[in-house]
C-alpha positions in Angstrom: -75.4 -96.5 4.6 -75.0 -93.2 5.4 -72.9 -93.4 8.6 -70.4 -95.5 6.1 -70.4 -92.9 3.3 -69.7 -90.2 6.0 -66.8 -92.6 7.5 -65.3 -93.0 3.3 -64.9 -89.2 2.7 -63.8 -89.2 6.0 -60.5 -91.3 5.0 -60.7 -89.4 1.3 -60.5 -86.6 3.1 -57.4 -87.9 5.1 -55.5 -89.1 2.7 -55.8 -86.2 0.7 -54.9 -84.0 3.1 -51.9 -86.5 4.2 -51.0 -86.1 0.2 -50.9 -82.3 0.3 -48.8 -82.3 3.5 -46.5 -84.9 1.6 -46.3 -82.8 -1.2 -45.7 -79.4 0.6 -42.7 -80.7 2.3 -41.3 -82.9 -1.3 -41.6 -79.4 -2.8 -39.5 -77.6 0.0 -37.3 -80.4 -0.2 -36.5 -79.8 -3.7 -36.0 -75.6 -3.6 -34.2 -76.5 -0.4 -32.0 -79.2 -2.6 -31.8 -76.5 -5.5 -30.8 -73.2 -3.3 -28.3 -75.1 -1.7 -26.8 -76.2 -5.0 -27.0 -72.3 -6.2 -25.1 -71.0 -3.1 -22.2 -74.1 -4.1 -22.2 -72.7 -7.5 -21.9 -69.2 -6.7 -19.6 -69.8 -4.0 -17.0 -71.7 -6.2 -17.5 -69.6 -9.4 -16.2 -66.3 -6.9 -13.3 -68.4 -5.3 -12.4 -69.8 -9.0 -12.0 -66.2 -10.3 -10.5 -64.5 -7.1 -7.4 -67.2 -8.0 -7.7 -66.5 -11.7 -7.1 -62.5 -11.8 -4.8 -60.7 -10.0 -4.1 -56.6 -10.4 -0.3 -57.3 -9.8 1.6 -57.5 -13.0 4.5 -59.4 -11.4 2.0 -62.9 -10.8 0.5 -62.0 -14.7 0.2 -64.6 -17.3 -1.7 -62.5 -19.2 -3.2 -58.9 -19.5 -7.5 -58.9 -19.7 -8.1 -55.4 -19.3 -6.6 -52.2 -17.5 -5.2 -53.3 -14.6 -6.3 -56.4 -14.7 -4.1 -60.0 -15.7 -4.9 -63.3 -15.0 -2.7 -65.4 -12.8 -0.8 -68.8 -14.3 -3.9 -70.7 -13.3 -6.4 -68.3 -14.9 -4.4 -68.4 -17.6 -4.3 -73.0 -17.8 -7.9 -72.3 -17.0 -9.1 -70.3 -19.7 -6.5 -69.5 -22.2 -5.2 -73.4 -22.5 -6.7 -76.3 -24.0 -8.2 -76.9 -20.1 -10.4 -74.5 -21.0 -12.9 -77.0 -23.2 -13.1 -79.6 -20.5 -14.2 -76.9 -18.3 -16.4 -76.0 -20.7 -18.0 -79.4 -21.4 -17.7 -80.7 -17.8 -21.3 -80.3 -16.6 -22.7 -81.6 -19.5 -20.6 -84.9 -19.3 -21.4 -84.4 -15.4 -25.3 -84.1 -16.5 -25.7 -87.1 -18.7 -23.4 -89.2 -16.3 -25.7 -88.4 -13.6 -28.8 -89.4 -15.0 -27.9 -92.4 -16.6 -26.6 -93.7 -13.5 -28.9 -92.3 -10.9 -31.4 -95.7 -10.5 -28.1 -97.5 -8.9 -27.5 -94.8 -5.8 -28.5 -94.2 -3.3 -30.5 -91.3 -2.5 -27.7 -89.8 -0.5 -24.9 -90.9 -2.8 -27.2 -88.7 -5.5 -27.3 -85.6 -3.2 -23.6 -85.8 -2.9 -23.2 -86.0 -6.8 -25.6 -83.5 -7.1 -23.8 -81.2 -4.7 -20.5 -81.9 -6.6 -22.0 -81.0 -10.3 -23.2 -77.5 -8.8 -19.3 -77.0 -8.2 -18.4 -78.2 -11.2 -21.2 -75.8 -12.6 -20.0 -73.3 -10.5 -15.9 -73.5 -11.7 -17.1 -73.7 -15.7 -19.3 -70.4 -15.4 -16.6 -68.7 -13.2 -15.5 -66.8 -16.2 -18.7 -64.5 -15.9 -16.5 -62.8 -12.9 -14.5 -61.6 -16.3 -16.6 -60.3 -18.4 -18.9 -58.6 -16.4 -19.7 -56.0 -13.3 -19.9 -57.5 -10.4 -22.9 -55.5 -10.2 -24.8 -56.3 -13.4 -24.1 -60.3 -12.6 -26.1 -59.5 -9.1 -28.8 -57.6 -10.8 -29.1 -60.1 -13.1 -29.4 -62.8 -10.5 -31.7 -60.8 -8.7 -34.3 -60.3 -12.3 -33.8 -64.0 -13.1 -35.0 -65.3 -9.6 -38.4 -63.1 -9.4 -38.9 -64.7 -13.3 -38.5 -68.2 -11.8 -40.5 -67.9 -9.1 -43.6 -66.5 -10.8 -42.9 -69.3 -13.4 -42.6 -72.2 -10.8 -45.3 -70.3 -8.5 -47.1 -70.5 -12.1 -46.2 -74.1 -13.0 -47.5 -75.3 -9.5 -51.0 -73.5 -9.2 -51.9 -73.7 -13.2 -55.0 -76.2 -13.4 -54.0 -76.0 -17.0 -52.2 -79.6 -18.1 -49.1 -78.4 -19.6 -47.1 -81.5 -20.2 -47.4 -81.2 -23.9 -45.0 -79.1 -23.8 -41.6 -81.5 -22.9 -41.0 -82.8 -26.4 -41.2 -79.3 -28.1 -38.6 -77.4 -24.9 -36.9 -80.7 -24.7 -36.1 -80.3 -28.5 -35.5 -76.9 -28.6 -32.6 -77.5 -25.3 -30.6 -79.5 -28.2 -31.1 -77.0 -30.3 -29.5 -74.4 -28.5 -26.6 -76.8 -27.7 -25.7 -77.5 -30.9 -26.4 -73.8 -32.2 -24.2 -72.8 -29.5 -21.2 -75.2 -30.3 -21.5 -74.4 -33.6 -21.2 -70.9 -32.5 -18.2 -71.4 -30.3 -16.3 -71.3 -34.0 -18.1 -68.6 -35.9 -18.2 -65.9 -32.9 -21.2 -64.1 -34.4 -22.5 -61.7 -31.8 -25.9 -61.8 -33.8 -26.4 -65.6 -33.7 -25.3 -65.3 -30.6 -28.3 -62.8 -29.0 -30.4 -64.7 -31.2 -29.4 -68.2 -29.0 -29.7 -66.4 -25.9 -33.4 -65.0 -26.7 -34.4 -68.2 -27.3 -33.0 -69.7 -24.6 -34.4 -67.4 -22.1 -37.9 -68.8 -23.5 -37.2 -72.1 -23.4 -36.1 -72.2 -20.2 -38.9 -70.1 -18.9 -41.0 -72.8 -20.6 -38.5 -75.5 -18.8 -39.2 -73.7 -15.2 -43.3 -74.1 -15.5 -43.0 -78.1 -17.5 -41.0 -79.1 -14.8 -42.5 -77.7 -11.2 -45.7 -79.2 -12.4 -44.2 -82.3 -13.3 -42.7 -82.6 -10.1 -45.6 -82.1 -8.4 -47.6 -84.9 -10.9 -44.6 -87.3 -10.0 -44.9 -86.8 -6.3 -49.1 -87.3 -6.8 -48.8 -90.4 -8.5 -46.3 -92.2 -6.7 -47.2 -90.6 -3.2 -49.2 -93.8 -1.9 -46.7 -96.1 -2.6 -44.5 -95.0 0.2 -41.7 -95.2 -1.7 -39.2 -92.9 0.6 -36.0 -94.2 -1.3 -37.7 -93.0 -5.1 -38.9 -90.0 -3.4 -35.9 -89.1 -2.4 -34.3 -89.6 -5.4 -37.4 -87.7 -7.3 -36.4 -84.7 -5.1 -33.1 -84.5 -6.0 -33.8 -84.8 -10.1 -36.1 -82.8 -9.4 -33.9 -79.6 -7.7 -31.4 -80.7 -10.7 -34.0 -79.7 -13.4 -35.0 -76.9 -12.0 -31.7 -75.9 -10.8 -30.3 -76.1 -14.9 -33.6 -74.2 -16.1 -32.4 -71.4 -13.1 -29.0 -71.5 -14.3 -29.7 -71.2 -18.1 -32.0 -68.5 -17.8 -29.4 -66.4 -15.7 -26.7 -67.3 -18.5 -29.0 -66.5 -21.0 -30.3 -63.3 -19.6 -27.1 -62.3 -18.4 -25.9 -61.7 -22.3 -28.8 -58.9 -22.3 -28.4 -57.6 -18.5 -24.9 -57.6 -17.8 -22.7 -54.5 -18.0 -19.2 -56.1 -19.4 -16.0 -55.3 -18.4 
């Protein structure tokens, strides 16, 4: 009896171990996913404003600042109607994605996922505008030590925190609608007052959605499912690559030095 108890935590022991390995390398997967879809944003948010402004008045559609115009596609980019479906894009892109995600593949949702981080990338490209160069990089800088010790947080927390979805998940549509609604009034104060909030929320977002990752992976892990794990990486790197994204927006209205 005893030689088969010793033999049972022997393969408890296993397959827990085999589950932390699994787990280790789903969660490397998915920052792996995520940082590549940051560098895709970045990358096409600086080539989308290095074609938008120009410091030579003969190619200017329009003057910004001193010494500085933006170019006939700056100008259909920002200044036109164009400038709303740019605007709206990745949230179309977002909701799209989602809803459709069950029918691909798990490499037909990488590749959609890669393309919505340069959709991302081309609506936020107006940052490049407003502000220093150098306060956008500090900024970047402050909001990825926050997300780490939040997902580092969200990861190790014994602490069941899943109660939290419905409130953030709630207070996300808030902000969206605050912030359309604020696209007509232009109030600076409701404005800070969005982007405090938001920074919370999406802190919240960042710590809700490591650890559910990491529950998803648990439960599901012995099923073997390599397709759905796949798949659960790549939603995965998408949440946390919007609660990234958000909280740099967000924090960037405090940070960032304007133009």
């Amino acid at each position: 009896m005893a030689e088969y108890e010793t033999i049972r935590a022997g393969r408890v022991g296993a397959r827990t171990l085999a589950i932390d390995e699994g787990l280790r390398a789903h969660m490397n997967k998915v920052y792996g996913l995520m940082s590549v879809g940051m560098l895709l944003t970045a990358a096409a948010a600086w080539a989308i404003a290095g074609l938008a402004v120009t410091t030579d008045p003969s190619l200017a559609a329009a003057q910004i600042g001193a010494d500085k115009y933006l170019t006939g596609f700056g100008a259909a980019l920002y200044l036109s109607p164009l400038k709303w479906v740019v605007m709206f894009a990745p949230l179309a892109f977002v909701f799209g994605f989602t809803a459709m995600l069950n029918r691909m593949s798990a490499a037909a949702a990488q590749l959609v996922f890669y393309s919505f981080a340069v959709v991302m990338g081309v609506s936020i490209s107006s940052i490049f505008l407003v502000f220093t160069g150098m306060s956008i990089v500090q900024t970047f800088l402050v909001t990825a030590i926050a997300f780490a010790g939040l997902s580092l947080w969200g990861y190790t927390t014994k602490k069941d925190i899943s109660g939290w979805g419905s409130f953030l998940i709630m207070g996300v549509i808030g902000l969206i609608v605050a912030s359309i609604v604020n696209l007509f009034l232009g109030s600076g104060t409701v404005q800070l007052a969005i982007s405090a909030l938001g920074v919370l929320i999406f802190a919240g977002l960042t710590a809700y959605d490591t650890q559910n990752i990491k529950n998803n992976y648990i439960a599901h892990a012995q099923q073997g499912d390599a397709e759905w794990l796949g798949k659960s990486a790549i939603m995965g790197a998408l949440n946390l690559y919007l609660d990234f994204i958000n909280m740099f927006m967000f924090l960037l209205q405090f940070l960032g030095n304007r133009e």
